[in-house]
N, C-alpha and C positions, 0 to 999 in steps of 0.2 A: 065072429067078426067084432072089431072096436071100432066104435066111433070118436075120431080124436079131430078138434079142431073143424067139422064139417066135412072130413075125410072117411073114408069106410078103408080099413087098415086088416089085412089077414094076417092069423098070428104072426108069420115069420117075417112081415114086416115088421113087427111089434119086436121079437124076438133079436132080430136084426140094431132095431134103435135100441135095447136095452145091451146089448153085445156093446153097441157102439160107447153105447152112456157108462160102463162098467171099465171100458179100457180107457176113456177120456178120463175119469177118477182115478184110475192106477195110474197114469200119466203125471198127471198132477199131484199125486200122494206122494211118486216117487222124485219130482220134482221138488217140491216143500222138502222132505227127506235131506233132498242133496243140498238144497239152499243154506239149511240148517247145519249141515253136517262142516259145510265151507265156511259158513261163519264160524263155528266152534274151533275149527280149528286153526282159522288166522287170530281169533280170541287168542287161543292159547300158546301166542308166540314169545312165552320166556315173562319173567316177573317183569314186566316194563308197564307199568300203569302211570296214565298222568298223574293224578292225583289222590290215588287210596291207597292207604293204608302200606301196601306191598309196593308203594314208589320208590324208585332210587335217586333220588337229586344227587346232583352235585354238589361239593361245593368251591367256591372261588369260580364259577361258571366264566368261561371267555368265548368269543366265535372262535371258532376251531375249521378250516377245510372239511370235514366231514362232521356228520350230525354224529353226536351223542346221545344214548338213548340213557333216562335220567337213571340213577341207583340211588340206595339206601344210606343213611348216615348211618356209623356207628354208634353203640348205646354205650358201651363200656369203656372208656378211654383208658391207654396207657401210655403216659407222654414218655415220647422218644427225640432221642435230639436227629435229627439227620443230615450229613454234611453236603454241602455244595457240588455242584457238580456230580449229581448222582441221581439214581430211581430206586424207591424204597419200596418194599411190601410189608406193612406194620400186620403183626395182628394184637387186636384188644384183648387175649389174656392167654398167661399159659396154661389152665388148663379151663376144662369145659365140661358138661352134664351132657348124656347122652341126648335129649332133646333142647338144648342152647341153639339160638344163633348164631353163626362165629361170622363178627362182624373183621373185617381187613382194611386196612386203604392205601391206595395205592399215591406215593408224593415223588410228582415229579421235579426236584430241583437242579435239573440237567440245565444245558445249555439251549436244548429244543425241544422242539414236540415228538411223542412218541407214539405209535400207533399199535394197535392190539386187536386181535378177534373174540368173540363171544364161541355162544357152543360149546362152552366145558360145565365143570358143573355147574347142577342148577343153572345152564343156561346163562351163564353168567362168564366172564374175562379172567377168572382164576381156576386154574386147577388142582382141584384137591387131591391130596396120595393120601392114602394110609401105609405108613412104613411098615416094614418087616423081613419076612426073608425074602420076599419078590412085593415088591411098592406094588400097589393097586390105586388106579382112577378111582373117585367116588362119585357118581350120582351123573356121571356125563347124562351131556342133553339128547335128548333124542327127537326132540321137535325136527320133522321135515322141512326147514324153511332154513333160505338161503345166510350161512355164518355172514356175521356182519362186523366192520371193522370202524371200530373206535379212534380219537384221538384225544392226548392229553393234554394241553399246552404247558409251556413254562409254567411253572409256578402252581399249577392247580394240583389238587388233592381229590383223586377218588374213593367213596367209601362204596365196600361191595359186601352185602350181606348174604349170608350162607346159610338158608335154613337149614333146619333138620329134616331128613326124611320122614313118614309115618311112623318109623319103627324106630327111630333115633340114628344117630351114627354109633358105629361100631367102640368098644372100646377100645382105646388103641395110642400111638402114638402117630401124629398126622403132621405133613406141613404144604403149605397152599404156596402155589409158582401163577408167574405173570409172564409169558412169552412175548418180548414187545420191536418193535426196530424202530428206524427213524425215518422210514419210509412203508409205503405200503408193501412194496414188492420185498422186502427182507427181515424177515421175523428171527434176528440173527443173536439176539440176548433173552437168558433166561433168566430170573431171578427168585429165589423162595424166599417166605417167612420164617421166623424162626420155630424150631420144631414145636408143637404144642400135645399137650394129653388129652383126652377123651375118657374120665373116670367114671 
């Protein structure tokens, strides 16, 4: 017999409270588990950071009907002239190292706002091909969390940066598309860059 507290306890009482006190801790362990497991993974919903390093700002920022989640500026510039009345997808250089950035940006100098989803690569508003005998997607997202749609306003400029995977991108020849409408419900124009290398 135990004496616990002024009480006289036979084993299988005892036996009983450590039963209890062993599955309360798996309880809780597997809780903690999952608390951690959900925060991890709303963490890792696509390179959208306020403020470090992997942010995307904008730039020419305007209020827009739907939030914009911020992107990257480009590093390498290649100035382009782009005519009125249109939607551009620039990209910073025609060719690139297998572990480069390949920074894009997107100028809208249309008449109005355009609207776009994320969830292609990298998580990101552009989609990347590798050309060939059959074009291939590169790097699509695979984050489980709801595609979210963008807007551009007159006049603004989106830069969207591209990392490289672990292993670099493929050598190859590649060019990156922007699916956009002028509404939400009609994603009815596509537009690419111009084709770029991967040496």
């Amino acid at each position: 017999m135990v004496h616990l507290r002024g009480a006289i306890l036979t084993q299988n009482t005892v036996r009983s409270v450590k039963k209890r006190s062993v599955a309360l801790m798996r309880r809780r362990y597997l809780l903690i588990i999952g608390i951690v497991t959900a925060v991890a993974l709303c963490a890792g919903c696509g390179p959208y950071t306020p403020n470090g390093s992997n942010a995307l700002p904008l730039t020419k920022t305007k209020p827009s009907p739907i939030p914009i989640r911020p992107r990257p500026t480009a590093t390498r510039g290649v100035a382009h002239t782009v005519p009125n009345g249109s939607v551009k997808l620039l990209i910073d250089a025609p060719v690139h190292l297998p572990g480069d950035t390949i920074s894009l940006t997107v100028i809208n100098s249309s008449d109005q706002s355009i609207f776009f989803p994320d969830h292609l690569t990298n998580c990101t508003v552009i989609l990347l091909q590798e050309l060939g005998p059959s074009p291939q997607t590169v790097n699509l997202c695979k984050l489980m969390t709801p595609t979210g749609f963008y807007a551009l306003d007159v006049g603004q400029n989106l830069a969207v940066r591209l990392v490289a995977p672990p292993h670099g991108w493929m050598p190859g020849l590649y060019v990156a598309a922007l699916s956009y409408g002028t509404s939400l419900s009609s994603l009815q124009t596509t537009i690419s860059s111009e084709e770029f290398q991967v040496t």
